[in-house]
C-alpha positions as CSV (number, residue, x, y, z in Angstrom):
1,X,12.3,-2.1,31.1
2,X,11.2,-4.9,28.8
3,X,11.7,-4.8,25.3
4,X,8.8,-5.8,23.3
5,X,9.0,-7.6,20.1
6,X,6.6,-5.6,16.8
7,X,6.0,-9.6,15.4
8,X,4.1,-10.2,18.6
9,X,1.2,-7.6,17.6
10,X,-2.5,-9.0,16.4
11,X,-2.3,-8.6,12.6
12,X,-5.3,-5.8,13.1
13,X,-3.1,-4.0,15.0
14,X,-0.2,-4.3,12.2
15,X,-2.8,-2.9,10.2
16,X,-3.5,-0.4,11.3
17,X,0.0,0.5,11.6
18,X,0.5,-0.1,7.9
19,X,-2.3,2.1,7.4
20,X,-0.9,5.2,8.9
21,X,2.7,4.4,7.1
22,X,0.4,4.8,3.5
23,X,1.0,2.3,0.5
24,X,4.1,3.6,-1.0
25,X,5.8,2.7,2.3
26,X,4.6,-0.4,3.0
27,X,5.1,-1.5,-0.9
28,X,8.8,0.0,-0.4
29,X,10.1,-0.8,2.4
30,X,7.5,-2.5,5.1
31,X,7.3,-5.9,3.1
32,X,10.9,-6.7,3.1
33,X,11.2,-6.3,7.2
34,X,10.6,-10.0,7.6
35,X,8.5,-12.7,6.4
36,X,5.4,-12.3,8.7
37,X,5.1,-8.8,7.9
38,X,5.8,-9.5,3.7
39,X,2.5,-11.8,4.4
40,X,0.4,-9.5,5.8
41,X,1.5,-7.1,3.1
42,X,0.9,-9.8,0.6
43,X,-2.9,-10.3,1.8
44,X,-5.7,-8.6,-0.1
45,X,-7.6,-7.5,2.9
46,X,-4.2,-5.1,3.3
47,X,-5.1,-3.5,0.2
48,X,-8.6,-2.5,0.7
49,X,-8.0,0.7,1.6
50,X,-5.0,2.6,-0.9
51,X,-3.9,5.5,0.0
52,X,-0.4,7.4,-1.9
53,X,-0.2,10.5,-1.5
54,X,2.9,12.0,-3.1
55,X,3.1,15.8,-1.7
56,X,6.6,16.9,-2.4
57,X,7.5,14.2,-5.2
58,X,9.4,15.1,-8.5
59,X,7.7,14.3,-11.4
60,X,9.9,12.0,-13.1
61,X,8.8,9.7,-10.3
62,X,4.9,9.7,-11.9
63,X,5.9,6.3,-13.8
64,X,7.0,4.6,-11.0
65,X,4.1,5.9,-9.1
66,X,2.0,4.4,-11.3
67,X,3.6,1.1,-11.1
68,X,3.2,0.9,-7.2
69,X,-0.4,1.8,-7.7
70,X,-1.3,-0.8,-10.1
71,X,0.4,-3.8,-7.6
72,X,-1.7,-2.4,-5.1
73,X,-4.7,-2.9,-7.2
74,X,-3.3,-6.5,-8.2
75,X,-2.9,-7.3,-4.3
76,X,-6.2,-6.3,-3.5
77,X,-8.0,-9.0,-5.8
78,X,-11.0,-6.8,-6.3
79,X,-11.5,-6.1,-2.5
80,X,-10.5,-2.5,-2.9
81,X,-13.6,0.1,-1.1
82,X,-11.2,3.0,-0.7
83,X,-8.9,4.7,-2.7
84,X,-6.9,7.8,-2.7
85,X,-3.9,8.8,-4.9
86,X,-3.4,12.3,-5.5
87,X,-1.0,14.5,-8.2
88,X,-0.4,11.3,-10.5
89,X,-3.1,9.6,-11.8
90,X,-4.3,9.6,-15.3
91,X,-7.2,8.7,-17.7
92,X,-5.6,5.4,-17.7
93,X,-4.7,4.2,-14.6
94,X,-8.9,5.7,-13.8
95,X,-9.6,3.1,-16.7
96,X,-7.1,0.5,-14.9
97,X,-8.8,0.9,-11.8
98,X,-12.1,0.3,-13.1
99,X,-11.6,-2.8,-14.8
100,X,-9.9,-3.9,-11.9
């Protein structure tokens, strides 16, 4: 059997990969699997679409949350058409986003 190599997949395949995994994953963990995949990460068409959903999380976690959300919103350099973050956000990360 040949082994196959993950930095060999068309970026809109990565994508969509990075899609599934949701935005807290890829901001904590998938960006710092290697360079190629820390650009793709880094690229604002990534970010068009946000989703975190946080079932499950504690709630001293909301700050960081918040964080996370608001680098997502840097990344996407106004591209963002979807978004979706449930449990954590506030009256001013809703005002962030729109003046974003």
């Amino acid at each position: 059997m040949e082994d196959r190599n993950w930095l060999n997949l068309p970026v809109e395949i990565t994508l969509i990969i990075f899609e599934k995994l949701g935005a807290i994953e890829v901001l904590t963990s998938v960006q710092q699997v290697c360079k190629r995949w820390r650009t793709i990460c880094m690229d604002p068409y990534t970010w068009r679409a946000i989703h975190m959903r946080v079932l499950g999380f504690p709630r001293f976690m909301d700050y960081h949350l918040s964080w996370l959300f608001r680098r997502t919103i840097q990344r996407s350099c106004g591209l963002v058409v979807d978004i979706s973050i449930d449990y954590f956000a506030d009256d001013d990360l809703l005002n962030h986003i729109a003046h974003s």
